[in-house]
C-alpha positions as CSV (number, residue, x, y, z in Angstrom):
1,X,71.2,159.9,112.6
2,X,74.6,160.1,110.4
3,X,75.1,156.6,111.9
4,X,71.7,154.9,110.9
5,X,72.4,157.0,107.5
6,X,75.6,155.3,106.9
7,X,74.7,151.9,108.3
8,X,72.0,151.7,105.8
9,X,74.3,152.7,103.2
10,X,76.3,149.6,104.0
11,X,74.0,147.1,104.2
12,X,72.1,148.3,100.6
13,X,75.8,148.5,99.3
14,X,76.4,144.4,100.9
15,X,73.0,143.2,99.3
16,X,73.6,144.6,96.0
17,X,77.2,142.9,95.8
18,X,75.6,140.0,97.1
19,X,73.1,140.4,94.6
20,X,75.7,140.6,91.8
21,X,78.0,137.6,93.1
22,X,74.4,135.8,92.9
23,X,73.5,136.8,89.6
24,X,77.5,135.9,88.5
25,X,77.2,132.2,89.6
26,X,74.2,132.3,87.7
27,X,75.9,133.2,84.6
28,X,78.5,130.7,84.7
29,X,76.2,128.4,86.3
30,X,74.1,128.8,82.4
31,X,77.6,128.8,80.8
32,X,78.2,125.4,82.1
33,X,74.5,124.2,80.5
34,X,75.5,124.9,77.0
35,X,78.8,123.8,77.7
36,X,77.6,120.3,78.6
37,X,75.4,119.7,75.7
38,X,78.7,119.8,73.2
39,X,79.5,116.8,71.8
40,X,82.2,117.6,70.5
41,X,85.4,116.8,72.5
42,X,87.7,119.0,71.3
43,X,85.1,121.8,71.1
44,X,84.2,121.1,74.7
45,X,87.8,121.3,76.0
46,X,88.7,124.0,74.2
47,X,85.3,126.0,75.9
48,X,86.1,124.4,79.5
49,X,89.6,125.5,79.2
50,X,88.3,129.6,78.7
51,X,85.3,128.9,81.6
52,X,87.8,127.8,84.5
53,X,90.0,130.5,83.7
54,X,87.3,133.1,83.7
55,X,85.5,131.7,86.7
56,X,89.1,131.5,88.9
57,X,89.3,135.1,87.7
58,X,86.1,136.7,88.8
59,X,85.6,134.9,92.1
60,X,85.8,137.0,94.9
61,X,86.5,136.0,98.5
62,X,84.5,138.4,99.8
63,X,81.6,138.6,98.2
64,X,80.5,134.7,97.1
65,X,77.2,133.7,99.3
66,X,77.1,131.3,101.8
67,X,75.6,128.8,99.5
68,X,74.5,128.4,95.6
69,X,72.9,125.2,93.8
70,X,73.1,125.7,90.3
71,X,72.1,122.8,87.4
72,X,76.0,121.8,87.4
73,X,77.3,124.8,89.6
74,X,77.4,124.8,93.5
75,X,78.4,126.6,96.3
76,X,78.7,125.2,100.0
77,X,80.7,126.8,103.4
78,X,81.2,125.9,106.6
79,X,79.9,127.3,109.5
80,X,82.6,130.1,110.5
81,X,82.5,130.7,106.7
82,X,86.3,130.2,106.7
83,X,85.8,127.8,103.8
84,X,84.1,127.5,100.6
85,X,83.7,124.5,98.1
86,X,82.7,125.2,94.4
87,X,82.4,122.4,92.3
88,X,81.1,121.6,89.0
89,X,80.5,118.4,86.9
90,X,81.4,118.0,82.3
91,X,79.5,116.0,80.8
92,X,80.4,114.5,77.2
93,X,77.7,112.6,75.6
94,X,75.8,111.5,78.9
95,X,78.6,110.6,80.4
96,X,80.9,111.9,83.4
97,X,84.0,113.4,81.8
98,X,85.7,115.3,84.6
99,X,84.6,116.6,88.0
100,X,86.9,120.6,89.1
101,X,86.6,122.1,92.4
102,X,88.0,125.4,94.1
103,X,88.2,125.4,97.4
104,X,88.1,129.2,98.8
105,X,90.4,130.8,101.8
106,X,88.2,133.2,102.8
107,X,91.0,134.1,106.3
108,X,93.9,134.2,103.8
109,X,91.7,135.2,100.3
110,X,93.6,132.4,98.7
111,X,91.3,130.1,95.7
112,X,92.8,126.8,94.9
113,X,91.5,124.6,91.6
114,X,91.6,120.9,91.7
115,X,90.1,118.3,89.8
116,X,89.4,114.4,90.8
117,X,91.9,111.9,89.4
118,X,89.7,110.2,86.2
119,X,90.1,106.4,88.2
120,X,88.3,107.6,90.8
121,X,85.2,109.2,88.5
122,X,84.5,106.0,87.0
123,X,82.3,105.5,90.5
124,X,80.1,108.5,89.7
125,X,76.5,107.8,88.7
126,X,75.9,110.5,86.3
127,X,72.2,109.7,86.4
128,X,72.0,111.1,90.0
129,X,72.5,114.1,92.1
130,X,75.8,114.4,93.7
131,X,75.3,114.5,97.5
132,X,78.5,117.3,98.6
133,X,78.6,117.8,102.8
134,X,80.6,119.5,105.0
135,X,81.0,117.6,107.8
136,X,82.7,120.2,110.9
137,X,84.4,117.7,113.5
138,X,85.6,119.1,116.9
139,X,89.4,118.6,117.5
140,X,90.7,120.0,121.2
141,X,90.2,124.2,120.5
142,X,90.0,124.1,116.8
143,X,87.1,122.4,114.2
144,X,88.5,119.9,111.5
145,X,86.6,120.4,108.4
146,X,85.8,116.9,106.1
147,X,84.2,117.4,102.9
148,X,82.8,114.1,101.0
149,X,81.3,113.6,97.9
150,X,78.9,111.0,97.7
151,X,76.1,109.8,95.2
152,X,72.6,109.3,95.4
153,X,73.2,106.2,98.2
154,X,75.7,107.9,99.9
155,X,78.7,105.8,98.4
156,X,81.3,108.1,99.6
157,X,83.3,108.9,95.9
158,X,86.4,111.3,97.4
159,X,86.9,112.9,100.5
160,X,88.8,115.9,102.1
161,X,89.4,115.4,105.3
162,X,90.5,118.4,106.3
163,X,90.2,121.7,104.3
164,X,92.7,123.4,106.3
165,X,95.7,121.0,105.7
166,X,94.5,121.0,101.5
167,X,95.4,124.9,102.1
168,X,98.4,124.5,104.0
169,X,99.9,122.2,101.3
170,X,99.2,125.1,98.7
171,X,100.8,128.0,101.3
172,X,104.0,125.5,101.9
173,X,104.8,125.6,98.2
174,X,104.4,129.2,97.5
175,X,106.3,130.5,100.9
176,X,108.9,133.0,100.0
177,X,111.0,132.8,103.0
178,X,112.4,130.0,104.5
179,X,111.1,130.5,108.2
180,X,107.7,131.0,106.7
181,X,108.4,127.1,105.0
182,X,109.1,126.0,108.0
183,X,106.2,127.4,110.4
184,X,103.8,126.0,107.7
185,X,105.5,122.6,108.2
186,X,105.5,122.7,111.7
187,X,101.3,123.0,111.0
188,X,101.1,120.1,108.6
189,X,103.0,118.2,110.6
190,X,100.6,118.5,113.2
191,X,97.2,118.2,110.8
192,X,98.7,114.7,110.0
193,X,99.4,114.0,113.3
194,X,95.2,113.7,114.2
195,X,94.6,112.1,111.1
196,X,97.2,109.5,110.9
197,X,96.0,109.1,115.1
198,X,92.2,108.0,113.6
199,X,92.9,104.2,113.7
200,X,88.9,103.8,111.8
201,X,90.2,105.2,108.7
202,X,93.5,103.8,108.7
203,X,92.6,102.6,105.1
204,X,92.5,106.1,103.6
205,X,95.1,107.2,101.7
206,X,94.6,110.7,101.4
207,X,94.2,111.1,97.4
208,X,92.9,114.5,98.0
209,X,96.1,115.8,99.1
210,X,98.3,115.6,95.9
211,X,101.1,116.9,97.5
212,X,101.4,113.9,99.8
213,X,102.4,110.1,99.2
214,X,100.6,108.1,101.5
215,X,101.5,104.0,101.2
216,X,99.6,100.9,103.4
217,X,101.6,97.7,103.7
218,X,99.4,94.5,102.4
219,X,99.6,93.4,106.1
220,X,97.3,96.3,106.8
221,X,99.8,97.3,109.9
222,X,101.7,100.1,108.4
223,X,100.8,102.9,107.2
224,X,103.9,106.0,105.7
225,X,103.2,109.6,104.7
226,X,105.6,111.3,103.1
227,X,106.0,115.1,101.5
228,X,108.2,117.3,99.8
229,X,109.0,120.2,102.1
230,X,110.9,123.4,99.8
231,X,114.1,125.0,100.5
232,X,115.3,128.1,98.8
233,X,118.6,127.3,98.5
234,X,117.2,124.0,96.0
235,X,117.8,121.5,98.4
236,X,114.2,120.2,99.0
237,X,114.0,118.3,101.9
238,X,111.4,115.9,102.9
239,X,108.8,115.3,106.1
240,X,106.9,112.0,106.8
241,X,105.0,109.8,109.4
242,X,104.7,105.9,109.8
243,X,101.7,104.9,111.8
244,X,101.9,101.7,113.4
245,X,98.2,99.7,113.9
246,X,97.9,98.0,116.8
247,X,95.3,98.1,119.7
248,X,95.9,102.0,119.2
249,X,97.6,103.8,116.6
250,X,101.2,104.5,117.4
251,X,103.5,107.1,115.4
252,X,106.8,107.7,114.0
253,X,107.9,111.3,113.0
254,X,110.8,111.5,109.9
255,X,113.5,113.5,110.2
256,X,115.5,113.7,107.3
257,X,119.2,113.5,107.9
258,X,120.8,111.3,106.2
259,X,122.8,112.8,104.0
260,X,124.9,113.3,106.8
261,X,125.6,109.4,106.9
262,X,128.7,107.8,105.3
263,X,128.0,104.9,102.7
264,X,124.5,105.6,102.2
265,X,123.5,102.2,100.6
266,X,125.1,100.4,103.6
267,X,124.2,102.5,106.4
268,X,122.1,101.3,109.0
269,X,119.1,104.4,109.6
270,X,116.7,104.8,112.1
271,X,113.5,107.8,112.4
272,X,115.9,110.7,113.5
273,X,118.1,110.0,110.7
274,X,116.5,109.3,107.5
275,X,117.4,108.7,104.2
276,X,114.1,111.4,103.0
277,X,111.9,110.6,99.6
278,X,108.7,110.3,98.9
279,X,107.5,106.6,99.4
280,X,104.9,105.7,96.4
281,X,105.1,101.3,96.8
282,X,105.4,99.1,99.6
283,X,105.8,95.2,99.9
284,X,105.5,93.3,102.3
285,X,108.5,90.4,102.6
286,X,107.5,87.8,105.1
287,X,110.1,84.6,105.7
288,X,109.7,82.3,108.7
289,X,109.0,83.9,111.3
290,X,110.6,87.6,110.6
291,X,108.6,90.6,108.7
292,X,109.9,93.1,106.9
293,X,108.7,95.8,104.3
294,X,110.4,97.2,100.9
295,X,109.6,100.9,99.6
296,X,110.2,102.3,96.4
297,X,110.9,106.3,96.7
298,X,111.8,109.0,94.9
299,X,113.6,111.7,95.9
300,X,114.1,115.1,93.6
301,X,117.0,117.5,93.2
302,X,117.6,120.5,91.1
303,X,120.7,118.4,88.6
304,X,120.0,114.9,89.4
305,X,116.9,113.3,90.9
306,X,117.3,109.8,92.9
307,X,115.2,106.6,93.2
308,X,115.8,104.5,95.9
309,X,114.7,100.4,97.1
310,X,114.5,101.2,100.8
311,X,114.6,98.2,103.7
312,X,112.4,98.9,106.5
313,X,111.7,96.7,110.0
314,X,109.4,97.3,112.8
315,X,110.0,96.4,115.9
316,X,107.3,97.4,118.6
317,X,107.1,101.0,118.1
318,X,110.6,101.7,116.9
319,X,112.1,101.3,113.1
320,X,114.8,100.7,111.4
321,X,116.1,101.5,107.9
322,X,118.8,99.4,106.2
323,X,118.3,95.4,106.1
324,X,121.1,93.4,104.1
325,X,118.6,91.7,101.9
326,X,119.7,93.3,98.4
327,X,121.8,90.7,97.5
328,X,124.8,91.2,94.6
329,X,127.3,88.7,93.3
330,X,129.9,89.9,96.2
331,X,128.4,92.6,98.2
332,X,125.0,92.8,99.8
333,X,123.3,96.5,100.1
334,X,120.8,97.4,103.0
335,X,119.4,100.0,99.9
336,X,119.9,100.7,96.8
337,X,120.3,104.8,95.8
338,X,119.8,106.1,91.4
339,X,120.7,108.8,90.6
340,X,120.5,110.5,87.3
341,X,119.6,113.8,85.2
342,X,116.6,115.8,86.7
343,X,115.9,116.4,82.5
344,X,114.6,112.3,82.2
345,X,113.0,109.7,83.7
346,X,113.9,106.5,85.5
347,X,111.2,103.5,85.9
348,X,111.4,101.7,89.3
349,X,108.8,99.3,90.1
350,X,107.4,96.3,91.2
351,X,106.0,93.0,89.3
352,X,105.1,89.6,89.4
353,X,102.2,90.2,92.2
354,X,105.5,92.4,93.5
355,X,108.0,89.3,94.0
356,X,110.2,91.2,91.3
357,X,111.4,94.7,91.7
358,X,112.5,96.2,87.9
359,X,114.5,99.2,87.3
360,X,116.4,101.0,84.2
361,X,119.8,100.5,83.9
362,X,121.3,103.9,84.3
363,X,124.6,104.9,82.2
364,X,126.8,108.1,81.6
365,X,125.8,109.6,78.0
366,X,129.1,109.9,77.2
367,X,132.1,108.1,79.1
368,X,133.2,111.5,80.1
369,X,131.0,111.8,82.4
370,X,131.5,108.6,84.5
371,X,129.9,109.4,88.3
372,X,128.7,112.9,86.9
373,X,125.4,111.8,87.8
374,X,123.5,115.0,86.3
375,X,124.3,113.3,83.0
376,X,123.1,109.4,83.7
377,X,119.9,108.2,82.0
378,X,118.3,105.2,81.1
379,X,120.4,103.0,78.2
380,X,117.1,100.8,77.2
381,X,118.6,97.8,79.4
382,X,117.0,96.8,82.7
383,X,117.9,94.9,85.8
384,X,115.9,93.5,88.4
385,X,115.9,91.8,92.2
386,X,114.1,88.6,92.5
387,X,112.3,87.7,95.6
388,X,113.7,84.7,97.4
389,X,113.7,83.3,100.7
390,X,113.7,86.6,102.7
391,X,116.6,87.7,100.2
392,X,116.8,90.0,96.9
393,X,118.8,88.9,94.4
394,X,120.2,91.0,91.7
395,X,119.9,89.4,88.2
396,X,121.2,92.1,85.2
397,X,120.6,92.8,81.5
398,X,117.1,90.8,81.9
């Protein structure tokens, strides 16, 4: 009897928090009603700025239903109820201004915000109701959970393709401990692993995972993920994948180690020993009848952050780092390193439908400081490597 007594207690005591969480989302869901009919922008941002805070702050992990479909608020989990998506849309005069969304840890009662890049919005038809699915795919003992968001013709408009690995990337940079770093590595690593191994969306690059760089090669053949992985001691190291497309999908793992090799800008690298950044550009240099791609990376440090034009050949299923195609006036470079003060910025890039790579000339701020790198910065001069004939050549103070 004291059982049936105290079981009853419990479930009136679930349905009335239930109850409240409903009645809460229902709130912020009305919040959201009046906040879309400002006009005003700076009204508008200053009232969206006080909602996100206030609705990060009263959602509970335990307590938010399985589902919720407000006007502009809504609610969706997956099955195991591991996972939860809240989104929201702004309006500003009719038109999409900015899409946020939380996704919800129930295992680990983490809440993540997000919102999608503006480039991407641009697809949304406002006039429409957004289409949001979880789609739960079987992978070997575990589920890997895809959400898309999609308009009223399902035109797919950004995807996660796995909720799990979106957390992950949040747990990796928050780790206090530097075992704990790497065991959450060692779980990315293999997240990537099956998507990078789906050769039918080799064309994704993973813009919902802002922690990683993902680059394809014009030739469609090559694809490189790259991340940031922490270290306490502030020497960040970095992680990364190539996937090769042929009749399957085959794949290189990163290891970075090369600051253990001599004469880094002539040094001949391979996948176990890697000069680790963060790719964010690719070209691809074809000459008679050899193939060959240039990356641009970046690669950050606690002083002095480096840039670097990396060389990169394929061959079969192996790579190697370090071609001699950056050519100077006496000395040819298989990749060239910056390095300058972590306190400003360096522009390295591609143009000239990427025949032309341009970059900042970088000088001491004083002549003091000559190869004190934590003190080099841009002097508003720029250099540049031309494309030609399978070679780069240096041309200076363009």
């Amino acid at each position: 009897m004291k059982n049936y007594i105290l079981f009853s207690l419990l479930f009136c005591l679930s349905l009335s928090v239930s109850s409240q969480t409903n009645n809460s989302l229902n709130d912020f869901d009305n919040r959201l009603i009046k906040i879309n009919n400002i006009s005003d922008k700076h009204e508008l941002n200053y009232k969206l700025s006080i909602f996100k805070k206030e609705l990060h702050n009263n959602l509970n992990t335990n307590n938010l239903p399985v589902e919720f479909t407000g006007k502009y608020l809504c609610l969706i989990s997956t099955s195991n109820n591991n996972y939860k998506i809240l989104y929201f849309s702004i309006l500003l005069n009719d038109k999409l201004k900015s899409f946020y969304y939380f996704i919800i840890d129930t295992k680990n009662k983490q809440i993540y915000s997000y919102n999608i890049p503006k480039n991407i919005l641009s697809s949304f038809d406002v006039n429409s109701k957004l289409q949001t699915n979880i789609i739960e795919i079987p992978n070997g003992e575990d589920t890997l959970c895809e959400v898309d968001f999609a308009d009223c013709n399902d035109k797919s408009i950004f995807k996660i393709p796995d909720l799990e690995l979106s957390c992950l990337f949040e747990q990796l940079y928050k780790a206090k401990k530097q075992n704990k770093i790497e065991y959450i590595n060692k779980s990315i690593k293999t997240h990537i692993k099956n998507l990078l191994l789906n050769q039918y969306d080799f064309n994704n690059k993973y813009k919902s995972f802002y922690q990683l760089s993902t680059i394809i090669s014009s030739d469609k053949k090559l694809k490189i993920c790259t991340w940031q992985v922490p270290e306490l001691k502030n020497n960040n190291t970095y992680s990364g994948f190539i996937a090769i497309k042929n009749s399957n999908i085959d794949l290189i793992e990163l290891t970075d180690k090369a600051k253990y090799a001599k004469g880094i800008q002539k040094a001949l690298l391979t996948s176990d020993m890697w000069f680790g950044a963060m790719y964010y550009d690719i070209t691809t240099c074809k000459y008679k009848n050899q193939t060959y791609y240039v990356l641009l990376g970046f690669k950050q440090g606690e002083l002095s952050n480096k840039k670097v034009i990396e060389t990169l050949k394929i061959t079969k299923n192996n790579c190697t780092f370090g071609l001699s195609v950056l050519k100077h006036k006496y000395y040819t470079l298989k990749r060239r390193v910056f390095e300058y003060s972590a306190k400003v910025s360096m522009a390295l890039k591609f143009r000239d439908k990427k025949k032309i790579i341009i970059f900042d000339h970088l000088s001491p701020m004083q002549p003091i400081y000559r190869n004190k790198f934590e003190f080099y910065g841009p002097d508003f001069s720029y250099d540049r490597y031309r494309y030609e004939k399978g070679i780069w050549m240096l041309e200076e103070d363009v």
